[in-house]
N, C-alpha and C positions, 0 to 999 in steps of 0.2 A: 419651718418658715423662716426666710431671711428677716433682717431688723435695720434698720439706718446708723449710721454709727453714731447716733447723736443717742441712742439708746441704747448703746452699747454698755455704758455705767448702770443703767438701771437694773436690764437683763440679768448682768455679773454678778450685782448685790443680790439682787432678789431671788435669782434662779441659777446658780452655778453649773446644778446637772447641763444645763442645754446647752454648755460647750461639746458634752462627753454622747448625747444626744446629736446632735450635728453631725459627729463625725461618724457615727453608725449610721446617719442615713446616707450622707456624701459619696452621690454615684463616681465610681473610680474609673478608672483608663488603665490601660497598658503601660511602661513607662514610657517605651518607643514606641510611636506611631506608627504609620506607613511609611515613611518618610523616612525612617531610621534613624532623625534627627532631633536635638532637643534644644528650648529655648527656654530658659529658667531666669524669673528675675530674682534675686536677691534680698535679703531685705535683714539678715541676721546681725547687722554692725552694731547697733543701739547694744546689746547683751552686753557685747565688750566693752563699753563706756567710749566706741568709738561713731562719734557726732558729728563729727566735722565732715563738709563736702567744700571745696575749693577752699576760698577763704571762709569758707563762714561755719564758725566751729559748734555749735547748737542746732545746725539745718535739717539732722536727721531727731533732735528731741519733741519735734514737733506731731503726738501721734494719730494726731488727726490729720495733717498735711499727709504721713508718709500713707495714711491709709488709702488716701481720696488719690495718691498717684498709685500707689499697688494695684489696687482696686481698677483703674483709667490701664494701667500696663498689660493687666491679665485679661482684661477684655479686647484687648487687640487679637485679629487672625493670629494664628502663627505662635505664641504664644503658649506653649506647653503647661508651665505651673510657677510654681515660688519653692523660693529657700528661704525659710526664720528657724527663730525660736517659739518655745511654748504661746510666749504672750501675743506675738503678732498673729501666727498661726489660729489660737483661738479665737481671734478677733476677726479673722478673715472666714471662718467656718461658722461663727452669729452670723456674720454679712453674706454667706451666702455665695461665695467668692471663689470656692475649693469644688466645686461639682465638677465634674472630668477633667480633671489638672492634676497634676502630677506632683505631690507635694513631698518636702525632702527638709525634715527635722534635723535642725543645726543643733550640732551633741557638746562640744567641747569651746567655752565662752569663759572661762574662769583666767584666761592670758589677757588681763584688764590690758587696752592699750595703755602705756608709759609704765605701770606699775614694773618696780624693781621686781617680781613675781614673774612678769608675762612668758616668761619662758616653762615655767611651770603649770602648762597647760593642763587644770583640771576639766575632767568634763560635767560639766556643772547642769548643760541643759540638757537636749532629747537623751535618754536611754534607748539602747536596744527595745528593751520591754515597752516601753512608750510609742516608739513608731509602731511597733506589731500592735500593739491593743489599740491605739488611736485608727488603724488602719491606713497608717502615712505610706510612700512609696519606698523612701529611700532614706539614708542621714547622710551628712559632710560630716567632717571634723578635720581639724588646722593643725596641721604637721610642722611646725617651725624649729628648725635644730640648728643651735650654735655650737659648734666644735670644744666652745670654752666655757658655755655655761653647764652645771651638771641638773640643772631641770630639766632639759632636754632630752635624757635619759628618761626621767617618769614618764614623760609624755611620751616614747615612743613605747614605752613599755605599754603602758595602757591602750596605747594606739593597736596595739597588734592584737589583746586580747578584747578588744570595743568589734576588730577586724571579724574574730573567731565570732562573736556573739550574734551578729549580724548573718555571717553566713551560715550559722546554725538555723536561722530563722528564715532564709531563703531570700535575706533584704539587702542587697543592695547600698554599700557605702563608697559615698565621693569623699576621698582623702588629698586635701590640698596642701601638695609638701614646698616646704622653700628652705634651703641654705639660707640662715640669717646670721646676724650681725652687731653689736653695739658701736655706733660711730657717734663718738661726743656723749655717748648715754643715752643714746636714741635706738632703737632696733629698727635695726633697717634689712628690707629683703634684697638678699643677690641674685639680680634677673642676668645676672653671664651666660653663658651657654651652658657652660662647666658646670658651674651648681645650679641649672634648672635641671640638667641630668642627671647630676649625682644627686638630687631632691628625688626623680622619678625613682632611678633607682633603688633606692631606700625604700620605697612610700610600698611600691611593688612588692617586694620582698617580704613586708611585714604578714603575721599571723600566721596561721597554719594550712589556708589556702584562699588563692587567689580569686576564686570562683566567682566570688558576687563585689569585688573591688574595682570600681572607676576611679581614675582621674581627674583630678581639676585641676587645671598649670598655669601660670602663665605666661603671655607673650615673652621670648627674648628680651633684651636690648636693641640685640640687632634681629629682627624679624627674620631674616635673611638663612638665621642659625637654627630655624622651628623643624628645620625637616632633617637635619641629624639629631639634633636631641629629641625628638619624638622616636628615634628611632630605639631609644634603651629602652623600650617597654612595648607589648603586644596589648597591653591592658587599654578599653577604649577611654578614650579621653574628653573632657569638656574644657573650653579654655576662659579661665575669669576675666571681671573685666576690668580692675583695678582702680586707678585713680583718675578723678574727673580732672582733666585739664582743657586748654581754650584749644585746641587740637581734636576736636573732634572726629575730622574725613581723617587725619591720618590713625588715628586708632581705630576707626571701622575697616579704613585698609592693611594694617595689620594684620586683624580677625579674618580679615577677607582669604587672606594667604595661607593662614593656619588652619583654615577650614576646609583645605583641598587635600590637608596630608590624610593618610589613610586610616587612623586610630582616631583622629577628632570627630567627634558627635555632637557637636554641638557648642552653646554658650549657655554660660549662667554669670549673669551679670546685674551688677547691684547700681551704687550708685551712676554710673554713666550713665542709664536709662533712666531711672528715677529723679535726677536731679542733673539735668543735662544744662549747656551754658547758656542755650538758647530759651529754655522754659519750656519745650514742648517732646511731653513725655511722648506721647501717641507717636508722634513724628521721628522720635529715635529707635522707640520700641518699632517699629514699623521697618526701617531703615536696617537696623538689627536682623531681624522676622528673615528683611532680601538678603541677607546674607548667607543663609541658611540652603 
């Protein structure tokens, strides 16, 4: 039985099994539908210590706000599932949130945004064993490799065998790679052409086989560039949604373009749907949904 989120504290104190309860009843789906297309909101940034939507750098600490739009997003048509971590995830299967949706365990959060560390991407949240026993559909994990830092090494390393683990268990991992950077001491991702492909490239290749490995990329710089760099990979794709700016129609028409190449299945996108400039979730996630 679902619960309000206002009882969400109580439930957790007082009854923890009925997170683990939940998801053993939680009627599941296929991950592709008829459609052969997928529409996944996001929601896994908080783990990172990454808060900030436009200007306002606490807008995702708020965890009752993010539920009441999660919760507003996954009940629009069209709508497939969510991407979090353990905590949000739990909170959306007490509410009752997670019944034929397609949910997809965010694995590796230990690359705190700013921390001198973040290249050393531990995987801190979903396990392999976690999504199978939880009965989740799928996990991500965040591929970021700078040529100059040697964290970037662990993290691919772990990446390939998180890879093997996964398709031992017939699950499904979206692996979002990027060429990144320190500019001023800041990590910045290079959306070129050049290193969105040599990302794919990489991301592809890792583990011992490619079997149950998706994509998550995203848009060029120049949008223009989606359908040669798409082309370094047969693996099927979903494309993120990045960062919220006052630019709204031109980043749905971006999407729009990328969604015709032949590998892209979909979107999974976080805050631009969740905290859009205008304030209305229903009306982006909707708009999104048409893109599809």
């Amino acid at each position: 039985m679902s619960i309000s989120i206002s009882e969400l504290a109580t439930v957790r104190s007082r009854h923890p099994e009925a997170i683990a309860e939940a998801a053993a009843r939680r009627a599941r789906r296929p991950l592709l539908g008829e459609s052969g297309r997928l529409m996944i909101v996001a929601a896994d940034h908080p783990a990172r210590g990454a808060l900030a939507v436009g200007g306002q750098r606490l807008a995702m600490a708020n965890r009752v706000e993010l539920l009441e739009r999660l919760t507003l997003a996954l009940a629009q048509p069209g709508v497939d599932g969510v991407l979090a971590t353990a905590d949000v995830l739990d909170d959306l299967l007490l509410l009752g949130a997670l019944d034929d949706k397609v949910v997809l365990g965010s694995m590796n959060r230990g690359g705190l945004a700013g921390a001198a560390f973040e290249l050393d991407d531990r995987f801190t949240g979903h396990r392999p064993e976690d999504i199978e026993r939880l009965g989740f559909d799928a996990g991500k994990l965040l591929l970021r490799v700078d040529y100059s830092d040697p964290g970037s090494l662990e993290t691919l390393h772990t990446t390939a065998r998180v890879i093997d683990e996964m398709a031992r268990r017939r699950l499904p991992v979206f692996v979002e790679p990027f060429i990144s950077r320190r500019i001023a001491g800041r990590l910045t991702n290079d959306l070129s052409a050049e290193a969105v492909a040599t990302s794919i490239a990489i991301a592809s290749g890792l583990g011992g086989t490619s079997a149950y490995t998706w994509l998550k990329v995203p848009v060029t710089t120049d949008p223009d560039d989606m359908a040669r760099v798409m082309e370094t990979s047969t693996l099927p794709a979903v494309l993120l949604g990045g960062e919220v700016t006052g630019d709204q129609d031109g980043l749905y028409e971006k999407w729009r373009k990328a969604l015709r190449l032949p590998t892209v299945r979909g979107l999974v996108v976080g805050r631009s749907l969740l905290y859009p400039p205008d304030g209305d979730v229903a009306g982006a996630v909707r708009t999104a949904v048409g893109l599809l």
